[in-house]
N, C-alpha and C positions, 0 to 999 in steps of 0.2 A: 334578676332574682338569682340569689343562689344556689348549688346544687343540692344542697340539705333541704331547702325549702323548695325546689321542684320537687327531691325523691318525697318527701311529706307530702305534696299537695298531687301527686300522683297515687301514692299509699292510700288518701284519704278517698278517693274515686268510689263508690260505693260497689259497681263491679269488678275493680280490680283484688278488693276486699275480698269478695265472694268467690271469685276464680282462684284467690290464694290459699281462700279456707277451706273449697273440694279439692286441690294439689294436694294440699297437705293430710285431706283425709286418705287419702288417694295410695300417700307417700307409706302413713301407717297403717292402713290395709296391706303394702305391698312389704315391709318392713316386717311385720309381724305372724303373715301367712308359714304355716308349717308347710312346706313345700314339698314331704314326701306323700302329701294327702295327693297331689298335682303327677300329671305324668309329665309336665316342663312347665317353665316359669309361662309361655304364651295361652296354657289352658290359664294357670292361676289369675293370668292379669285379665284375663277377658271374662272370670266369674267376678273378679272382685268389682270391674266394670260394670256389670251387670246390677250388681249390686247397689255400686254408688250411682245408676241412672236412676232406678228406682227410688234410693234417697231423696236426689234432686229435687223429683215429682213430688215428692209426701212432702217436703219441706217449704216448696215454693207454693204447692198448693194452701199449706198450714199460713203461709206467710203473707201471701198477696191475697186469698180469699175467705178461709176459714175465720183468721184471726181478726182482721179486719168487720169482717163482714156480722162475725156473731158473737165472738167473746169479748171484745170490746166494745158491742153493745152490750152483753148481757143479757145475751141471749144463750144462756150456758145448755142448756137443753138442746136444741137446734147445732150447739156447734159440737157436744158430744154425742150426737147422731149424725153430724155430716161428716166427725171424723172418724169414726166406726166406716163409714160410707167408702171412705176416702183409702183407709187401712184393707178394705174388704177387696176395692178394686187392683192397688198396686199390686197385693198378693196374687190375687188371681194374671194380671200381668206377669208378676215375674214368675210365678210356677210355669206359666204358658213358655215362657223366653227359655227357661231352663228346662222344658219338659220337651218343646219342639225344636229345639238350636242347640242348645247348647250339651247334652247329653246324649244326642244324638250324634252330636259331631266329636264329642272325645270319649265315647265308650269306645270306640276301636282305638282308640290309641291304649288304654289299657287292657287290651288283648280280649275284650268282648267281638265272638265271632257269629252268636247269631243279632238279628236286628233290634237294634232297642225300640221297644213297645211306649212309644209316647204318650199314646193315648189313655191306656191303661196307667202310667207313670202319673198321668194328669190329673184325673178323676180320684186316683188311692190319696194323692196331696191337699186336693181342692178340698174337702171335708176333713182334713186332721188338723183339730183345733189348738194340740199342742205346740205343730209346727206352725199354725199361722200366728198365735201367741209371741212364740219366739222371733218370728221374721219381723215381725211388729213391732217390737223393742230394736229391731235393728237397723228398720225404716227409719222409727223416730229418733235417733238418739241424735243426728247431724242438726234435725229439728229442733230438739231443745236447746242445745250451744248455740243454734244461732238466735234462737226467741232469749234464751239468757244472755247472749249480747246485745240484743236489739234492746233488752230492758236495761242492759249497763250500759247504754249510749245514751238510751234516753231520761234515766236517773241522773246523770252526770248533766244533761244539757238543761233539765226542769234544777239541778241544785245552781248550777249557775244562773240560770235565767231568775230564778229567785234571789241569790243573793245580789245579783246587778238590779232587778228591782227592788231587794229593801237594800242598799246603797244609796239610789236615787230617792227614794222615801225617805231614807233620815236625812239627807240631803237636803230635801226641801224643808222638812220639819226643822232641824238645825240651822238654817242662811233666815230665817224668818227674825229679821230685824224690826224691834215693834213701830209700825209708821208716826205711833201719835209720841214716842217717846223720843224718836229723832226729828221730828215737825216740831213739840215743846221744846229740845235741845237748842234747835236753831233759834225759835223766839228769842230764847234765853238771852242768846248771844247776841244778836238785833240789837236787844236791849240795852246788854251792858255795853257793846260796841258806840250805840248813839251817846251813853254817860259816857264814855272812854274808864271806864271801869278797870282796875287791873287784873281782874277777874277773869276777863273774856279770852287774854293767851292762854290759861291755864284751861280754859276751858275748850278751848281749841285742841289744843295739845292731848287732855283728855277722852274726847269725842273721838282725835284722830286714830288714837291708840286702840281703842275700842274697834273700829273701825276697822282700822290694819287689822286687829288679832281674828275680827271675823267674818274678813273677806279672805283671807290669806291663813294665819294661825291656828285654825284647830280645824283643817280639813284632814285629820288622822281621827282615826276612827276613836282612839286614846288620847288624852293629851296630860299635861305633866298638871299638876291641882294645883300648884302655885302660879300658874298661868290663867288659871281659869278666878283663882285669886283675885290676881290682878287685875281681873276683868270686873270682877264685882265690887271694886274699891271707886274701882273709877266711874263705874254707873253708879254706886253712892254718892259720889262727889258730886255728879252732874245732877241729880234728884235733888242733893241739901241746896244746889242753887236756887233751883226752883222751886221749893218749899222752905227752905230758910226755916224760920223757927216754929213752923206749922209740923215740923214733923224732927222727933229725937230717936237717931237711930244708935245701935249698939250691935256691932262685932266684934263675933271672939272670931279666932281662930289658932287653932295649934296641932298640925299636919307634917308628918314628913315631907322630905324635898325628892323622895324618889315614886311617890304614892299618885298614880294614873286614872282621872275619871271622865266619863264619855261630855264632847264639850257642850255647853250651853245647856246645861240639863239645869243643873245649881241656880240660872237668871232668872229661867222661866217662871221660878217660884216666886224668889223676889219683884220682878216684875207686878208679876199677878200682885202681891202686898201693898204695893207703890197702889195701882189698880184700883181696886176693890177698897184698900184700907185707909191711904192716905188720902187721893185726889178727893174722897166724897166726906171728910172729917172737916167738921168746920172749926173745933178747936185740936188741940194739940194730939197728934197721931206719935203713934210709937211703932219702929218695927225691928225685932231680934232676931239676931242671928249670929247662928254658932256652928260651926263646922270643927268637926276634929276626925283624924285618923287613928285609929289602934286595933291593935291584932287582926290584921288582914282587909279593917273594914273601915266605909268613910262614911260617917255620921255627919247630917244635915238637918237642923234645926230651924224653923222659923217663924215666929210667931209677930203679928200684928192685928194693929187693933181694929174696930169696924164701927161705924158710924151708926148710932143708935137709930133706927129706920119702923118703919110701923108695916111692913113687908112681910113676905116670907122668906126663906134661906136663900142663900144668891145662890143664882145658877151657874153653873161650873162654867169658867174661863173657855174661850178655843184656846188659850194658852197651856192649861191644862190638860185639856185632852190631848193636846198633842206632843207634853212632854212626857203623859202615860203610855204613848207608843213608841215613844224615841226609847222608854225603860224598856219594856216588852222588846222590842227587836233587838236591842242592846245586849241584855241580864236574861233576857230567856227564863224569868221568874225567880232568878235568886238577887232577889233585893228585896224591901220591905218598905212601902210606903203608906202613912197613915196620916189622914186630913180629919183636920176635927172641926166644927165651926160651931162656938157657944155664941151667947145671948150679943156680947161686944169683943169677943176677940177669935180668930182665925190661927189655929195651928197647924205646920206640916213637919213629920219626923220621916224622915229618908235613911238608910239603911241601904249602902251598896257596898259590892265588896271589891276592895283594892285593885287596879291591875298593873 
C-alpha cells in the first residue's frame, strides 16, 4: 500500500476524525482568545479547556443518544425535552467547575485579596437565564458541525448508494435480450443451414454483430445513435427472414453523426411491434419507423398494425414497462412519450433530448 493511501485510510478512522476536529476547535479557541481578559496564557487554556469538556459531553451526548434514540425516530417532543435536559445539566456542571476550580484558583492571581465566595458565585449563575442562553449556543455549536457533517457523509454515501443501485437497475433492464427472438433467430438459421441457403452467413454475421454491440457496445450510459442504428437494421433484417412477406416494413431515418441516445431504449419498441403486431397477424403486417434528429431533440416514431381480435386492449408488454423505467432513470422526466392503441393499429411518438 502506498503512503497516500495509508495517510487516507488512516484520516478516514472515524476517531482520529473526531480528535482532529476538537484540536482544531481547541486550536481556534486558543487563536482567537483576547488574552488581556487572562492574567497568562495557562489560566486562558485551562478556561478554554473547560469549556471544550463540556462541548464534548453535549455533543456526544446529542450524538450517541439523543439523536439516535429520539429524533430519528420522530420522536421530536421527547428529544426537545431530553435536550433542554441535557443543556440544563452541562450548565450547572460547568458553572460548578468554574465557580469551585477555577475562580477560586485565579482570583488571586489578579490581585483578589479577600476569598472568593463560591457559593454565593454559584447560586447568583445557576438561575440567570441570559447567561445559560448564551453558554448554550456555546455548548451546542461543535454539535451542530458535527451533526452537519454526519448529514454530509451520510447524503454523499445514500447519493452513491443510489446511483450504484440505478446503475445496476438499468443494467439489468438494458442486457435483457428477448429469449423468444434469439430462440426464433437460431431456428431460422437450423433451417436455412439444413437448405444451405446463402442467407444463413449473412445471418450469422448479423446476429453476431447484434450480439457484440450488446454484450460489449453500449455499456456507456450514452452511446452515439448511429450505433444504436445499426442495431436496429440488423434486427430488421433477421425479423424479414422470419416473416418474409407476412410483414412490410419501412424505415426512415435522418440523424446527425454526433447526436447520443441512452442504448436499447429505441428496440424495445420495436420489438414489442414485431410482438404484439406482427407474430399474431395472419395476413400482411406492416410496421413504421422514423427516427430523426433536430434542434437538440431525437424524435422516434412507430407505428404497427394489430390483428383484428374480439378482445379487450392488450395489456402493456414487460418490455414496456421496463423501457418506461430505463426513461425515468435516464431523462429524469424530460422526454415525452405517447402510446396510442386504435381499433387495428398501435402507435408510439418518443420525444428525447440529444446528449
Amino acid at each position: 500500500m502506498s503512503n497516500s493511501k495509508r495517510t487516507s485510510a488512516f484520516f478516514s478512522i472515524p476517531l482520529v476524525r473526531h480528535l482532529l476536529f476538537w484540536i482544531a476547535v481547541f486550536v481556534y479557541f486558543i487563536i482567537t482568545t483576547e488574552i488581556e481578559y487572562f492574567s497568562n496564557y495557562q489560566e486562558a487554556i485551562i478556561s478554554k479547556a473547560i469549556l471544550i469538556a463540556i462541548q464534548i459531553i453535549t455533543a456526544y451526548s446529542c450524538l450517541l443518544v439523543l439523536i439516535p434514540r429520539y429524533l430519528i425516530a420522530k420522536k421530536n417532543v421527547q428529544f426537545g425535552f431530553g435536550l433542554l435536559l441535557l443543556l440544563a445539566c452541562v450548565y450547572v456542571l460547568f458553572i460548578y467547575i468554574m465557580e469551585f476550580y477555577y475562580q477560586p484558583k485565579y482570583s488571586e492571581a489578579v490581585g483578589i485579596l479577600t476569598e472568593y465566595d463560591s457559593v454565593k458565585g454559584f447560586w447568583d449563575r445557576l438561575f440567570n437565564l441570559q447567561t445559560f442562553a448564551g453558554k448554550s449556543i456555546k455548548f451546542l455549536t461543535p454539535t451542530i458541525l458535527l451533526v452537519t457533517a454526519q448529514f454530509y457523509k451520510d447524503r454523499q454515501a445514500y447519493l452513491q448508494l443510489n446511483e450504484q443501485k440505478k446503475s445496476n437497475e438499468l443494467s439489468t433492464l438494458k442486457h435483457q435480450l428477448n429469449p423468444h427472438f434469439l430462440f426464433n433467430t437460431l431456428n431460422n438459421l437450423y433451417a436455412l443451414s439444413i437448405k444451405k441457403s446463402d442467407e444463413a452467413p449473412e445471418v450469422i454475421a448479423k446476429l453476431s454483430e447484434m450480439l457484440d454491440y450488446m454484450l460489449y457496445g453500449c455499456n456507456e450510459k450514452f452511446v452515439v445513435l448511429q450505433k444504436e442504428i445499426e442495431l436496429i437494421e440488423n434486427y430488421l433484417a433477421l425479423e424479414k427472414v422470419r416473416y418474409g412477406k407476412r410483414v412490410a416494413i419501412q424505415f426512415s431515418k435522418k440523424v446527425e453523426s454526433n447526436v447520443k441516445i441512452a442504448p436499447l431504449i429505441l428496440l424495445t419498441f420495436i420489438e414489442n411491434a414485431f410482438k404484439h403486431g406482427v407474430s399474431q397477424e395472419l395476413k400482411e403486417a406492416y410496421i413504421q419507423i422514423h427516427i430523426t434528429s433536430k434542434e437538440n431533440y431525437i424524435h422516434f416514431e412507430i407505428s404497427n398494425s394489430i390483428a383484428l381480435k374480439s378482445g379487450a386492449t392488450t395489456k402493456e408488454s414487460i418490455g414496456l414497462t421496463n423501457v418506461k423505467k430505463q426513461l425515468e432513470l435516464l431523462y429524469i422526466g424530460d422526454y415525452s412519450l405517447d402510446i396510442k392503441e386504435a381499433k387495428e393499429r398501435f402507435n408510439v411518438q418518443l420525444k428525447l433530448p440529444a446528449k
